[in-house]
Structures are given as C-alpha cells and as structure tokens.
C-alpha positions in Angstrom: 116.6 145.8 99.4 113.6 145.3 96.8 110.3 145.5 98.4 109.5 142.1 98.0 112.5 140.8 99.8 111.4 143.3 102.8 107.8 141.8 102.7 109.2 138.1 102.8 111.8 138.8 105.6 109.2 141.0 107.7 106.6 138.0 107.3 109.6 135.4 108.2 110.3 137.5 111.4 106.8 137.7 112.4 106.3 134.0 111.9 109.6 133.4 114.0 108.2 135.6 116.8 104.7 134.1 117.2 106.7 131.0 117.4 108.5 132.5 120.2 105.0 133.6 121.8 104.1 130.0 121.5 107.1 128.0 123.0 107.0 130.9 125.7 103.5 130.2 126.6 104.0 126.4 127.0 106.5 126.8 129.4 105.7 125.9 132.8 106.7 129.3 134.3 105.5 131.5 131.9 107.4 135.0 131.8 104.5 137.5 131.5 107.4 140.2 130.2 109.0 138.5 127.8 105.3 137.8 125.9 104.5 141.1 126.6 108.0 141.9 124.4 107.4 139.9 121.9 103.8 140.8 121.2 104.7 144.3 120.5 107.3 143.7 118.3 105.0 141.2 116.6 102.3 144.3 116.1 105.0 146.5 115.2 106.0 144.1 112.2 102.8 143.9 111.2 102.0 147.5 111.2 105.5 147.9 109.1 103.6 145.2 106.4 100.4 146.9 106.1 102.1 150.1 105.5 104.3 148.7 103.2 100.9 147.2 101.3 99.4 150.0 101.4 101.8 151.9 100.3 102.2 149.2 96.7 98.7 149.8 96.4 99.0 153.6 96.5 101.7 153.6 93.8 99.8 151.8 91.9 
C-alpha cells in the first residue's frame, strides 16, 4: 500500500473512532470500558501517523 493511501485510511479510522467516542458518550448509560477501548486505539492510530510523518520527513 503507498504511504499516502496508509496516511488517509489511518486518518479515516481515527476520525471513525472519535465518532464512536462521541455517540458512546451521549448515550444515556455510558460504558466507561468501551471509551476506555476506543481511546487507546485512537492514540495508538495516531502514534502510527506521527511515526509515519516523521519517518517522510526523515527520508527526506
């Protein structure tokens, strides 16, 4: 997969997941665990991006 593609699907996923955070959190009985869940996975895309940017900026 080209790096780009990577970027945009990582970017979709962690736009889909704070969606996820948000429809969670607006439920009357919120499930502390399942926000819990998502928010790591959230961080964990986002760590992914930045050392995928870094890594473009390296190369260059």
């Amino acid at each position: 997969m080209a790096l780009g593609a990577h970027v945009a699907e990582l970017t979709d996923k962690h736009r889909a997941i704070e969606q996820q955070i948000e429809n969670e959190m607006a439920r009357p009985s919120v499930d502390t665990m399942i926000i819990s869940e998502l928010k790591r996975e959230k961080l964990r895309i986002k760590d992914e991006l930045e050392r995928l940017k870094a890594d473009v900026i390296e190369a260059n």
